[in-house]
Backbone bond lengths (Angstrom), bond angles and torsions (degrees), N, CA, C in turn:
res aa  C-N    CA-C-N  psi(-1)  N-CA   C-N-CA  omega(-1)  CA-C   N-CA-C  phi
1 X - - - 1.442 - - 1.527 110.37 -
2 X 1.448 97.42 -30.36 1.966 101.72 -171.54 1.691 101.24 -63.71
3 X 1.301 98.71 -36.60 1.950 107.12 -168.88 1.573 108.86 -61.10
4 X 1.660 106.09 -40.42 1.275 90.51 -149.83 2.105 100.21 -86.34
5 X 1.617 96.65 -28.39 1.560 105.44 152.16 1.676 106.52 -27.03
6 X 1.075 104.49 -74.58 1.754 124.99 -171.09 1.582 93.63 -31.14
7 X 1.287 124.97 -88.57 1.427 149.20 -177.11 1.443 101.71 -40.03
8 X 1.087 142.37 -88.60 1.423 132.39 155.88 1.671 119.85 24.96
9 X 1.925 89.39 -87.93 1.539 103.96 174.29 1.112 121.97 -60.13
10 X 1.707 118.43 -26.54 1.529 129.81 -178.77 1.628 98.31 -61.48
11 X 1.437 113.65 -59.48 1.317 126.19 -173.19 2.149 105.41 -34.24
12 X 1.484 81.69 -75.20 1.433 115.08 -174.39 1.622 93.63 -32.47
13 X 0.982 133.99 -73.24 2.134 149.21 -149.02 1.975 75.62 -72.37
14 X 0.953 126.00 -58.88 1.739 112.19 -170.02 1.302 107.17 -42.63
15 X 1.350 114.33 -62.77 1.814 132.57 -171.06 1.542 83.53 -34.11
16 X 1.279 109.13 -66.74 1.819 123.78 -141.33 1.766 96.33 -57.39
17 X 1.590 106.33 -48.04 1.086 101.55 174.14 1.797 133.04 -62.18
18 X 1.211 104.65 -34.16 1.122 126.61 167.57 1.755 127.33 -41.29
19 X 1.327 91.15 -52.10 1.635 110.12 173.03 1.650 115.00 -53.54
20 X 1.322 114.24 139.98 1.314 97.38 169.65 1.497 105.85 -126.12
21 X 1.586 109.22 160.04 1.256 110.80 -170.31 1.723 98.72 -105.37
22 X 1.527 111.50 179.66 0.966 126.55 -176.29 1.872 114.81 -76.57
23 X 0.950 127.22 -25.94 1.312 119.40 156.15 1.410 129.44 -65.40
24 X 1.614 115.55 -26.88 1.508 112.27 -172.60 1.708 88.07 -103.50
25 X 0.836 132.61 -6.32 1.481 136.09 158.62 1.113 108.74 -59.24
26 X 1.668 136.91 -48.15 1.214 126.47 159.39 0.825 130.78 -84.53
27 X 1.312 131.70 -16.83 1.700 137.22 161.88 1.750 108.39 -58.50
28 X 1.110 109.49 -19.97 1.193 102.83 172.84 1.404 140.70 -110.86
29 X 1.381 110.67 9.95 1.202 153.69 177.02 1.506 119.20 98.72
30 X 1.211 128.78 -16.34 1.229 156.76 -173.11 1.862 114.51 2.65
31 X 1.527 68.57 -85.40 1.439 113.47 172.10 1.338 138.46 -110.03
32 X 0.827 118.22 142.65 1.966 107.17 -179.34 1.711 111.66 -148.61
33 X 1.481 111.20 165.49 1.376 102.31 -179.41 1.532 114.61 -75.15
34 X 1.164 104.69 156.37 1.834 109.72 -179.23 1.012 122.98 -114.18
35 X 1.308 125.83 157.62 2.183 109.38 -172.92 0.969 92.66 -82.16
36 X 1.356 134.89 59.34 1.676 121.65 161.72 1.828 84.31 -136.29
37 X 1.134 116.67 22.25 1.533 106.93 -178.65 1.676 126.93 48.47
38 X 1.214 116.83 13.50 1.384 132.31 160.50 1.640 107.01 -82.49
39 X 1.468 103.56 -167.67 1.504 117.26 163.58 1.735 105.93 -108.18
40 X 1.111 120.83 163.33 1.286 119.86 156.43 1.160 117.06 -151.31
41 X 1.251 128.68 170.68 1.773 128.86 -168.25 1.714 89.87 -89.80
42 X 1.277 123.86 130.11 1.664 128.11 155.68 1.382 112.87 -81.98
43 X 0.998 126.88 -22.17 1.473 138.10 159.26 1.416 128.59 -79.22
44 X 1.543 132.45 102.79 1.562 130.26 173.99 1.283 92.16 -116.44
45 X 1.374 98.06 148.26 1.614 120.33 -3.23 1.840 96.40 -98.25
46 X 1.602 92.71 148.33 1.504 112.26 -171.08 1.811 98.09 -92.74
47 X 1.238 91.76 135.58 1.333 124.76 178.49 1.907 100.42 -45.83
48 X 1.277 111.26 152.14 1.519 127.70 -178.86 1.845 95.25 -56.65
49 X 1.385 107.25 -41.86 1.695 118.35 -150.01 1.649 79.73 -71.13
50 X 1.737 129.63 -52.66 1.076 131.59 -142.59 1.385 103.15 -59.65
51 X 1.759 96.56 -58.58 1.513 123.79 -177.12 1.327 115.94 -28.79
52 X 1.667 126.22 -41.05 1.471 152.95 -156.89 1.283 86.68 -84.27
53 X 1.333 112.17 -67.58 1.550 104.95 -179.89 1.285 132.61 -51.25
54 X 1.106 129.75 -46.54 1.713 149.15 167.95 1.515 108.62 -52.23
55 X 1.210 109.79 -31.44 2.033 112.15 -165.26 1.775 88.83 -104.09
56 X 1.329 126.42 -19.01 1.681 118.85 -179.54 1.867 95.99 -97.23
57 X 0.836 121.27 -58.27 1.522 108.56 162.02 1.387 131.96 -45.53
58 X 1.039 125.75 -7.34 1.297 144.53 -154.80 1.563 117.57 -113.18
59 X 1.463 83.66 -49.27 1.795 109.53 165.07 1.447 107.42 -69.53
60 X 1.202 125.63 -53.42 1.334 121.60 175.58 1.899 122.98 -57.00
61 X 1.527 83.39 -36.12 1.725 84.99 178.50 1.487 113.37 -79.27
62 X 0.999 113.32 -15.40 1.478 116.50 175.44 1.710 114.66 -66.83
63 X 1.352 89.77 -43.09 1.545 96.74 -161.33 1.852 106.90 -83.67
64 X 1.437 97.32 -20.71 1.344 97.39 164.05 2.082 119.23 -77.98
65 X 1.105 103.86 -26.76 1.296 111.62 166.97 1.419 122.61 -62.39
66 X 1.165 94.65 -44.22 1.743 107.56 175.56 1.969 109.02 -57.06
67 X 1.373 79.25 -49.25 1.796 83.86 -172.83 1.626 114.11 -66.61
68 X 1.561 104.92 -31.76 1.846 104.12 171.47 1.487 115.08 -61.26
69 X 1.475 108.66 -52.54 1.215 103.53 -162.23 1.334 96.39 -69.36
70 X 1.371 136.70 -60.95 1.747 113.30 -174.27 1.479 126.57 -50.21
71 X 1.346 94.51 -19.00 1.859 98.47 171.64 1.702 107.87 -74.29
72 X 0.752 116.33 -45.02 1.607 135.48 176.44 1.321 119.85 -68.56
73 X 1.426 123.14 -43.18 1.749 127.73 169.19 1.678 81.67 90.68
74 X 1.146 126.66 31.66 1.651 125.15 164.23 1.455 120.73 -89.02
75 X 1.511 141.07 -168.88 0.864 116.74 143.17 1.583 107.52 -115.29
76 X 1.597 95.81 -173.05 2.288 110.56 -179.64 1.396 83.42 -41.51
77 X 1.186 112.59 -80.85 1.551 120.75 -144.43 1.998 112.06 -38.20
78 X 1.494 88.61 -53.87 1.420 103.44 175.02 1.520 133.96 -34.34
79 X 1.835 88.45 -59.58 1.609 104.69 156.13 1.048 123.54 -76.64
80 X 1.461 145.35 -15.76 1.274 161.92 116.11 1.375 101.54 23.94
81 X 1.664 96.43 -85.34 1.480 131.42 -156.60 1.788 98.73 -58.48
82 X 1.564 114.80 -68.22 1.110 127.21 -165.41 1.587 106.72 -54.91
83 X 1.672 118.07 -58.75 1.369 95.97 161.12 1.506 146.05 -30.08
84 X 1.294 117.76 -48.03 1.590 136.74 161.07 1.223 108.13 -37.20
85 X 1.361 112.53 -70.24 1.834 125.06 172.26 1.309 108.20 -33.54
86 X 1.453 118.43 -68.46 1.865 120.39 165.32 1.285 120.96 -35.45
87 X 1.311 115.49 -42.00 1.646 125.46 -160.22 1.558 87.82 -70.22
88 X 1.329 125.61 -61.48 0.853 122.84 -139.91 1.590 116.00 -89.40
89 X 1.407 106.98 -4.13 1.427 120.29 166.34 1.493 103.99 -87.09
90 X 1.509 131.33 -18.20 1.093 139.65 177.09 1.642 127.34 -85.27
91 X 1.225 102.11 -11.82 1.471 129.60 -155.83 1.744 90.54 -81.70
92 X 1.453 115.65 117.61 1.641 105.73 156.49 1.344 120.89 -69.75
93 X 1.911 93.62 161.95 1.851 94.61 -171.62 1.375 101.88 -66.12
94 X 1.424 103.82 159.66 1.621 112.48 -179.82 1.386 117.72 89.67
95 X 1.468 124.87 -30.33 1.731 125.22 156.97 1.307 107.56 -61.05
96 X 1.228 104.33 176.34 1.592 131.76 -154.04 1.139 103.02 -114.08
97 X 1.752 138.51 129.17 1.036 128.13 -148.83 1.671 78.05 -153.83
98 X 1.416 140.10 142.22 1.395 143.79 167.07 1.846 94.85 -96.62
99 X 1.814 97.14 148.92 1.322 107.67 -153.88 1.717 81.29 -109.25
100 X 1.322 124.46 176.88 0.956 145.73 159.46 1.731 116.26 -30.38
101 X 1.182 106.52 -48.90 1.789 121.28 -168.18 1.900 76.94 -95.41
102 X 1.021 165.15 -16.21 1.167 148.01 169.21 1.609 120.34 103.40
103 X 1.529 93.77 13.86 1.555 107.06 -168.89 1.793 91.58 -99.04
104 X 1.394 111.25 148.06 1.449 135.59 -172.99 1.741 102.55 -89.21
105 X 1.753 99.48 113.27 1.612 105.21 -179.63 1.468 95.47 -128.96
106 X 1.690 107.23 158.96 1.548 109.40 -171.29 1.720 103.17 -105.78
107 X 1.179 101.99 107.50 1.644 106.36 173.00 2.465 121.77 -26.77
């Protein structure tokens, strides 16, 4: 019973390691911010793990967008935009930042 306990948790700590988060996603070029104020993969085709990441960040940024602009009387796009602007003053050197023409440059 102790072993298969063992194996379990062994299992479990791989997964954990396995996962990647949104900072080493950009430390590693992964991902970067996009002028649509989302994330997007700069790399295709992006890995299943990446994809997960980009569509759960994504979901969250949405729903925070949603909530500014009705607090604000703005619209998505609006807050959209201005987020991006933040990101990208926020963005460390060496992440991936989308340029105006939509091409991927490293801060």
């Amino acid at each position: 019973m102790n072993k298969i306990l063992t194996a379990i948790l062994l299992v479990l700590s791989m997964q954990t390691a396995w996962a990647i988060d949104l900072n080493d996603a950009k430390a590693q070029g992964l991902v970067g911010e996009a002028r649509t104020g989302y994330l997007a993969a700069v790399q295709k085709p992006a890995s299943a793990e990446v994809k997960a990441l980009i569509s759960n960040v994504n979901a969250k940024r949405k729903a925070q967008f949603e909530k500014a602009a009705a607090k604000t009387g703005t619209t998505i796009p609006q807050v959209s935009n201005r987020f991006y602007e933040l990101a990208v003053q926020k963005t460390r050197p060496g992440h991936y930042i989308q340029d105006a023409s939509g091409r991927w440059k490293t801060k």
